[in-house]
Structures are given as structure tokens and as C-alpha cells.
C-alpha positions in Angstrom: -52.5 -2.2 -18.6 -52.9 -5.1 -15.8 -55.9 -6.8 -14.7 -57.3 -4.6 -12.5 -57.4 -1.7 -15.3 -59.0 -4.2 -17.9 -61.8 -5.0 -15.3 -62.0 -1.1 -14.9 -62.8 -0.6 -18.3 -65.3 -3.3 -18.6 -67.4 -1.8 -15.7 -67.6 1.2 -17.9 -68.8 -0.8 -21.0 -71.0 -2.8 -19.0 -72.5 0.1 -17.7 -73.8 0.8 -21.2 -75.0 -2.1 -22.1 -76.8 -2.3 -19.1 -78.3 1.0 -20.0 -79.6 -0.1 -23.0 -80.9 -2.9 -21.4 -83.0 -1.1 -19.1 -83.8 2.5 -20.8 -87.4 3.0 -21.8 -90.5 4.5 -20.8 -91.6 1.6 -18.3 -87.8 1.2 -16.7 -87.6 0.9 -12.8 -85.3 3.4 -12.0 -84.4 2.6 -9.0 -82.8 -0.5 -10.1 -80.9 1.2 -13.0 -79.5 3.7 -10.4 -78.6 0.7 -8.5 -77.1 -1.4 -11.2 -75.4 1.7 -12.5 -74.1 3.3 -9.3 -72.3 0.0 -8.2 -70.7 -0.8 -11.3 -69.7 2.7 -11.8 -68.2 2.5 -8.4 -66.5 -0.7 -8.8 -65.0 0.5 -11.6 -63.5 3.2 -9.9 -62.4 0.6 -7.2 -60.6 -1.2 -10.2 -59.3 1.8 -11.3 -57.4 3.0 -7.9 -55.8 -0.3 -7.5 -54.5 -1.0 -10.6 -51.5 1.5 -10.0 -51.3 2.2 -13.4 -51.6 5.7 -14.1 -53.2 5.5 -17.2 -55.9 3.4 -15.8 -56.4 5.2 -13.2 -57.3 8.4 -14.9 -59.2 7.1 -18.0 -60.7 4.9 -15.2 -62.0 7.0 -13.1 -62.8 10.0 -15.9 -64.8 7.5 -17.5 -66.4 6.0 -14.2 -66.7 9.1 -13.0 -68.9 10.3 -16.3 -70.9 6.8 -15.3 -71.8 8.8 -11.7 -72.4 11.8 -12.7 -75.2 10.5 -15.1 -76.4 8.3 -12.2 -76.5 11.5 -9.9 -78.8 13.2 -12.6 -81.2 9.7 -12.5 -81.4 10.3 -9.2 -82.5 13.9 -9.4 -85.0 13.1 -11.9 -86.0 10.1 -9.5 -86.7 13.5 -7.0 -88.0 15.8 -9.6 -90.6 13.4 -10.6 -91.8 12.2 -7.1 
């Protein structure tokens, strides 16, 4: 694994703990969408260009996971007005 895969993988963590910084009842969601959705997508970024395929697919599977839950933030952004 080179650089670029190590720093994909620490999106991913930082991801969570950023998370768990943010969750609870009185969280602005918009700026966990934010947070999350540009690490997630850096990480995926990372992930591409480190031209490992091993990294590339845990990278972006595990990324990707970060997305999707951002995409359901979003709809509950939308659901909730």
C-alpha cells in the first residue's frame, strides 16, 4: 500500500470520527453532509490514484459506503424540511 492508499483509508476513519463528533439531536446537518461528503470524496480521489488495486477497491467500497450514508443525510435533510 503507498501513500496515496494510506491517506485513502484515513478519510474513511476520519469520516467516523467526525461523525461522532457531530451526531446528536442539536447537529447541523448541513455541515456534517459537508464535512462528510468531501472527505468521503477525497478519499475516493486518494483511492483512484494510488494505482494499487487493492486500494482502489477497499478504497472506494469503503468511501463509497461513506456516500451513500451522506446521500441518505441528505434525504432526511429533504424529508424533514
Amino acid at each position: 500500500m503507498n501513500k496515496l492508499g494510506f491517506l485513502s483509508f484515513l478519510m474513511v476513519i476520519a469520516s467516523i470520527i467526525a461523525f461522532l463528533i457531530i451526531r446528536g439531536p442539536n447537529a447541523n446537518l448541513m455541515m456534517a453532509i459537508i464535512i462528510l461528503g468531501i472527505l468521503s470524496l477525497l478519499g475516493i480521489v486518494f483511492a483512484v490514484l494510488s494505482k494499487k488495486w487493492l486500494s482502489v477497491i477497499f478504497g472506494v467500497l469503503l468511501n463509497g459506503g461513506v456516500l451513500v450514508f451522506v446521500f441518505l443525510l441528505v434525504l432526511a435533510r429533504g424529508i424533514a424540511g
